[in-house]
C-alpha positions in Angstrom: 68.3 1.3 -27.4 70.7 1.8 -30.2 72.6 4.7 -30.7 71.5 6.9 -33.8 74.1 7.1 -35.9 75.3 11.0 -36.6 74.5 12.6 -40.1 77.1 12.7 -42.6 77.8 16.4 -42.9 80.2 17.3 -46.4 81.5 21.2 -46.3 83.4 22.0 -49.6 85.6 25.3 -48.5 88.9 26.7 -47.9 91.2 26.0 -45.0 91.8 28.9 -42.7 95.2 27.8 -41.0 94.3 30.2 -37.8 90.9 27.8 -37.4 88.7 31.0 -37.0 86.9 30.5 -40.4 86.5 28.1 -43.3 86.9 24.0 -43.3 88.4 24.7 -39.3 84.9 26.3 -38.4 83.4 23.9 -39.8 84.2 20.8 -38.4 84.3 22.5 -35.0 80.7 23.0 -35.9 79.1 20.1 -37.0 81.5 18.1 -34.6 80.1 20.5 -31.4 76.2 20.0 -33.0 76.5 16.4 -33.1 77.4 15.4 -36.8 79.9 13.4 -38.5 82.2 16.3 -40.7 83.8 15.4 -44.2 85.7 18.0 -46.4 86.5 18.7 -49.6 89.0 21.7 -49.4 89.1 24.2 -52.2 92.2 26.2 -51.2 94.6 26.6 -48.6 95.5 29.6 -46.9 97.5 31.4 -45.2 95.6 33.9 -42.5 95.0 34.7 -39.5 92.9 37.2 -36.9 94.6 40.7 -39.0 94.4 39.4 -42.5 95.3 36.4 -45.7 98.9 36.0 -46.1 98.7 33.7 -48.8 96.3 31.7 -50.5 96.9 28.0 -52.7 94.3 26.9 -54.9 93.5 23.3 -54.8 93.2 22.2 -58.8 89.3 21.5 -59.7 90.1 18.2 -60.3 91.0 17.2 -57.0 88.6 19.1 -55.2 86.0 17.5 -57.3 87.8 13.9 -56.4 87.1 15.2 -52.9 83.3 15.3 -53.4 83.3 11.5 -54.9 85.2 10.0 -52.0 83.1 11.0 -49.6 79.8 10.9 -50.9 80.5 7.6 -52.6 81.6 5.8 -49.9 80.8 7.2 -46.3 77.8 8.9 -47.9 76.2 12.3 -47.4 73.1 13.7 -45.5 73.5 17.6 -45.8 76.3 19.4 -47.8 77.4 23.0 -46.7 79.5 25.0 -50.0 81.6 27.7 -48.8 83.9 30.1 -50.9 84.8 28.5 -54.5 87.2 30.9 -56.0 86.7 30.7 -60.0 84.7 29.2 -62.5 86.7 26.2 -62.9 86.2 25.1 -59.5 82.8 26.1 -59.6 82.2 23.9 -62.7 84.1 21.1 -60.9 81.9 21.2 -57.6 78.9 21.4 -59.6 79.7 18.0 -61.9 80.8 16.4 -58.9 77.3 16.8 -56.7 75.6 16.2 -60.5 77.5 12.6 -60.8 77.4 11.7 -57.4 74.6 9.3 -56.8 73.3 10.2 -60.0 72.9 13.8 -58.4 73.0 14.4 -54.0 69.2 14.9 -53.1 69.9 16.2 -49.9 69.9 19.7 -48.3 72.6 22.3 -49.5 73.4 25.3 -47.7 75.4 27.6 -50.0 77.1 30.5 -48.4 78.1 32.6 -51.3 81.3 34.3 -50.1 82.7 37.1 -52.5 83.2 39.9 -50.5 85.5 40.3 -47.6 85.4 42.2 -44.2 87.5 45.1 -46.2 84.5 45.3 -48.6 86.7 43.9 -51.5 85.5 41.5 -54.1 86.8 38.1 -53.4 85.8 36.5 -56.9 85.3 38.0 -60.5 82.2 39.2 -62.7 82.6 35.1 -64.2 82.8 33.9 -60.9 79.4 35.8 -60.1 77.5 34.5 -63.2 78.7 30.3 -63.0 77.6 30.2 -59.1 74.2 31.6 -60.4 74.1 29.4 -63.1 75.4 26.5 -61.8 75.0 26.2 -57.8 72.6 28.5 -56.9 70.1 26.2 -58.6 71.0 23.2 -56.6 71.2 25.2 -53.3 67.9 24.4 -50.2 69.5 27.7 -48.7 71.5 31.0 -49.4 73.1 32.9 -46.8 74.3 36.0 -48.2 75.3 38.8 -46.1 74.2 42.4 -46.4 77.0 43.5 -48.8 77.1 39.8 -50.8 73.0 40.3 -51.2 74.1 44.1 -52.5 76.5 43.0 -54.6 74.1 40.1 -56.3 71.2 42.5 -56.5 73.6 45.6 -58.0 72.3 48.0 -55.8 73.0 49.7 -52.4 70.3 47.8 -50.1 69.9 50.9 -47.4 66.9 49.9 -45.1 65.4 46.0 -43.8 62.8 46.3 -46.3 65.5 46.4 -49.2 67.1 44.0 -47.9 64.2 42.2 -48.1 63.1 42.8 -51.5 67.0 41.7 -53.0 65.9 38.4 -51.1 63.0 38.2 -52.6 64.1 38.7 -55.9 67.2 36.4 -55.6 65.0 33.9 -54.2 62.6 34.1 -57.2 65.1 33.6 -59.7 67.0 30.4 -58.1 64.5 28.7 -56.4 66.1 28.4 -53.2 65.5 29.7 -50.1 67.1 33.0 -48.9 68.4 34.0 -45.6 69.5 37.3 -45.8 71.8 37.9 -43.1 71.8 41.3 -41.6 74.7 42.0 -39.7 76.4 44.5 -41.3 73.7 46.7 -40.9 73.5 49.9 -38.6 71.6 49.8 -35.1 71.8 47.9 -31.4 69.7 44.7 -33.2 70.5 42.6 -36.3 67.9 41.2 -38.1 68.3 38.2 -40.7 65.2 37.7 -42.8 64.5 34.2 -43.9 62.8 34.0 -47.5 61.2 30.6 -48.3 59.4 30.2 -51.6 55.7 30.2 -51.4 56.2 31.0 -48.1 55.7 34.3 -45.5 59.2 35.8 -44.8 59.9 35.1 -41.4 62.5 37.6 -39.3 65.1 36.3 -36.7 66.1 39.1 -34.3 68.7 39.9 -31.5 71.0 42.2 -30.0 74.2 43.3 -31.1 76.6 42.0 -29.1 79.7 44.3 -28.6 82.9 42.7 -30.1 85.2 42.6 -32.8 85.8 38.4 -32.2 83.3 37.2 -34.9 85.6 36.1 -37.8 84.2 33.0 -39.0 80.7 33.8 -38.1 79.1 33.5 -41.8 80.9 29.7 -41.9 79.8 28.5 -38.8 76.4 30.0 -39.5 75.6 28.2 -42.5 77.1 24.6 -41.7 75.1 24.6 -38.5 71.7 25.1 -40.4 73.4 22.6 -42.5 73.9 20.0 -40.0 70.5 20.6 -38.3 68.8 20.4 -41.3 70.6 16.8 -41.6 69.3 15.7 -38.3 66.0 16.3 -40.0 65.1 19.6 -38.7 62.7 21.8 -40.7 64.2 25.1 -42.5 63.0 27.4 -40.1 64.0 25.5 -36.6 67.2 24.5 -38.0 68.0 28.4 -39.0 66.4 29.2 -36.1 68.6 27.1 -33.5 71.6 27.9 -35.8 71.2 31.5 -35.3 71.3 30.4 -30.9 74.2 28.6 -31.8 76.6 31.6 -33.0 75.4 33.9 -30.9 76.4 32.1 -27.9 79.6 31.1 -29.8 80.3 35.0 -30.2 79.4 35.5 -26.5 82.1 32.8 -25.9 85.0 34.0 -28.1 88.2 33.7 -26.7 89.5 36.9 -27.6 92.5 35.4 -29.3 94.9 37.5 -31.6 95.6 40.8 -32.7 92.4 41.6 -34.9 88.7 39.8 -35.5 89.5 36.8 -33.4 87.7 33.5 -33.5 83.9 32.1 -31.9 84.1 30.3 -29.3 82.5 27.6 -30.7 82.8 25.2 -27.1 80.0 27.3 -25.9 77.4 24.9 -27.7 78.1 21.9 -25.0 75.9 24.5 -23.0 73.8 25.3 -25.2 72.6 21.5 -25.4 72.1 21.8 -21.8 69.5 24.4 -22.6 67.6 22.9 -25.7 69.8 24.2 -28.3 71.1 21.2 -29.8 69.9 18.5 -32.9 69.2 16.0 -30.6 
């Protein structure tokens, strides 16, 4: 019998030098979910488990060059877009996925980072406006947090059913589908609410597990619904067995550093054991 070959998984993000978040979490995550993981970085920086030290910008041009080598050659079954700090490189990931191929048809999982664990705004009102323009559009799947789907709708979002309706309505006007991810909320349960167009909105629950090891959680979140949706899952299993996948890679944190350490993202070689896997 031969072998199938592993999908061709392309995450276009910063580099987190601690390896909690970012391109690190990443490729631990489509590696540990059985997929092949390609990057194309869009800054370097500086950080670890208290805070960013630093960060580099990669030049648009190179992180677009990024895109083309990969796709081009090794090719590309599922793309996960992570935090793109300014209209330039917006514009730059954008053209590339539009010339590539003649346009990737193949799932994208955008998780549209502008607002950090502070509550500070990672990326400007211009920022905002080209990632609705020009990548929300080509996007399967959002994943905004509570306070990213606030900011987006520009309005406090106070109970499950606003949360909700800002999916909804963001939804609507892109075309994609919307998990809105509730962790940020109060209470012992989070609930993330999965919007599909045309479609019921379905509601993911569990409990809250007590720790303050979860940076990286929103990355490894989003490129393990993309690489499960490149093994071909449907939209709801693969966010479904994503979701599995984090919380047992929370469970498992190390508890390295001083702050909001890292997942332990080894924990999915037993959650294959159980059924939570691609395969």
């Amino acid at each position: 019998m031969t072998t199938p070959l592993p999908p061709r998984i392309l995450s276009i993000a910063g580099s987190d030098s601690s390896g909690g978040a970012g391109i690190q979490a990443d490729i631990k995550t489509i590696t540990m979910l059985g997929g092949y993981a390609m990057t194309a970085v869009t800054a370097i920086t500086a950080q670890n488990t208290v805070g960013v030290q630093g960060i580099a910008p990669i030049v648009p041009d190179m992180v677009a060059q990024q895109i083309a080598s990969c796709v081009d050659d090794i090719g590309v079954d599922a793309i996960k877009i992570g935090m793109l700090h300014d209209t330039a490189v917006i514009a730059a990931v954008a053209g590339a996925l539009a010339k590539a191929h003649g346009g990737v048809a193949v799932p994208i999982v955008l998780d549209p980072v502008m607002i950090a664990t502070s509550g500070a705004v990672l990326v400007g009102p211009d920022a905002v406006i080209a990632l609705r323009e020009r990548l929300f559009p080509l996007a399967t799947l959002l994943t905004p947090n509570l306070p990213e789907l606030a900011h987006l709708a520009g309005r406090p979002l106070a109970t499950t059913q606003d949360m909700i309706d800002a999916a909804e309505e963001l939804s609507e006007a892109t075309g994609a589908a919307v998990l809105a991810k509730g962790g940020h909320g109060e209470g012992d349960r989070i609930t993330d609410v999965l919007i599909v167009p045309g479609a019921r909105a379905m509601a993911f629950d569990h409990a809250r597990i007590d720790t303050v090891h979860t940076h990286g959680t929103g990355c490894t979140l989003s490129s393990a619904i993309a690489t499960l949706l490149g093994h071909g899952q449907p939209l709801e299993h693969a966010v479904r067995l994503a979701r599995q996948f984090v919380v047992q890679a929370i469970a498992s944190a190390p508890g390295y550093g001083a702050g909001h350490g890292p997942l332990g993202h080894q924990a999915v070689r037993a959650a294959q054991s159980s059924g939570v896997s691609a395969k």
